[in-house]
C-alpha positions in Angstrom: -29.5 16.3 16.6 -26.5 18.9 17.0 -24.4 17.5 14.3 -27.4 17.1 11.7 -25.8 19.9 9.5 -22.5 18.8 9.6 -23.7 15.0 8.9 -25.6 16.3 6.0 -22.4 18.1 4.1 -20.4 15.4 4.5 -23.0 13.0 2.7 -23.5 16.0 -0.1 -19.5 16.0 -0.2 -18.9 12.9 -0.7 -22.4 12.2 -3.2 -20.7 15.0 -5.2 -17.1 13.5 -4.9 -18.3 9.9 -6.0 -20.7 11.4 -8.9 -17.4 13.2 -10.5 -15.1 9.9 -10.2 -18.1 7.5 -11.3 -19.6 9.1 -13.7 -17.5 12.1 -15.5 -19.4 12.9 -18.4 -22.8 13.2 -16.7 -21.1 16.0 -14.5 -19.1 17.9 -17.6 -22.0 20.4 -18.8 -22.3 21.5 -14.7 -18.8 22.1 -14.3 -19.0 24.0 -17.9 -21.4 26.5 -16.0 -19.6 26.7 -12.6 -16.0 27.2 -14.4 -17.4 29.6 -17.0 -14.3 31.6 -18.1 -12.1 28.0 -18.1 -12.7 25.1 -20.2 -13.9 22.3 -18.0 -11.3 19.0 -18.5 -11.9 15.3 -17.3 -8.7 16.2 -15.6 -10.1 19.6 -13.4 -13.4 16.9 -12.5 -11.5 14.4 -11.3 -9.4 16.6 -9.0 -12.4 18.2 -7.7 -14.2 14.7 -6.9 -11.3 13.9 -5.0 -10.8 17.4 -3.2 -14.6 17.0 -2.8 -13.9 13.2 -1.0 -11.2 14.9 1.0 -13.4 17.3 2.7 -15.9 14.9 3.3 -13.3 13.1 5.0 -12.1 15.9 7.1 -15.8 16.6 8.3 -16.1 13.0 9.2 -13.0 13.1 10.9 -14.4 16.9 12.6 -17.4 14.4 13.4 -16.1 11.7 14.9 -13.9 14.0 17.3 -16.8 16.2 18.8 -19.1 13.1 20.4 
């Protein structure tokens, strides 16, 4: 039960990761809000899916070393 938080962003960071490599286009008019002074790219999602995998890799990896 001590490790519900972090268990829960890594899921969202890796839903959010997948949803920008998988399906791009659904995930463009978001990214148009959140990056409102840039034009968002297909480029700019797709590095953010895969910095958003990499984190939910690291708080796996932060997971798996605290039991």
């Amino acid at each position: 039960m001590n490790h519900l938080g972090i268990s829960l962003l890594t899921q969202l960071c890796l839903a959010i990761g997948l949803a920008g490599i998988l399906w791009p286009e659904k995930l463009m008019p978001v990214f148009d809000v959140l990056m409102f002074p840039w034009p968002s790219t297909y480029r700019m999602l797709r590095a953010n899916s895969i910095g958003a995998i990499a984190v939910s890799l690291l708080l796996l990896l932060a997971l798996a070393t605290k039991f």
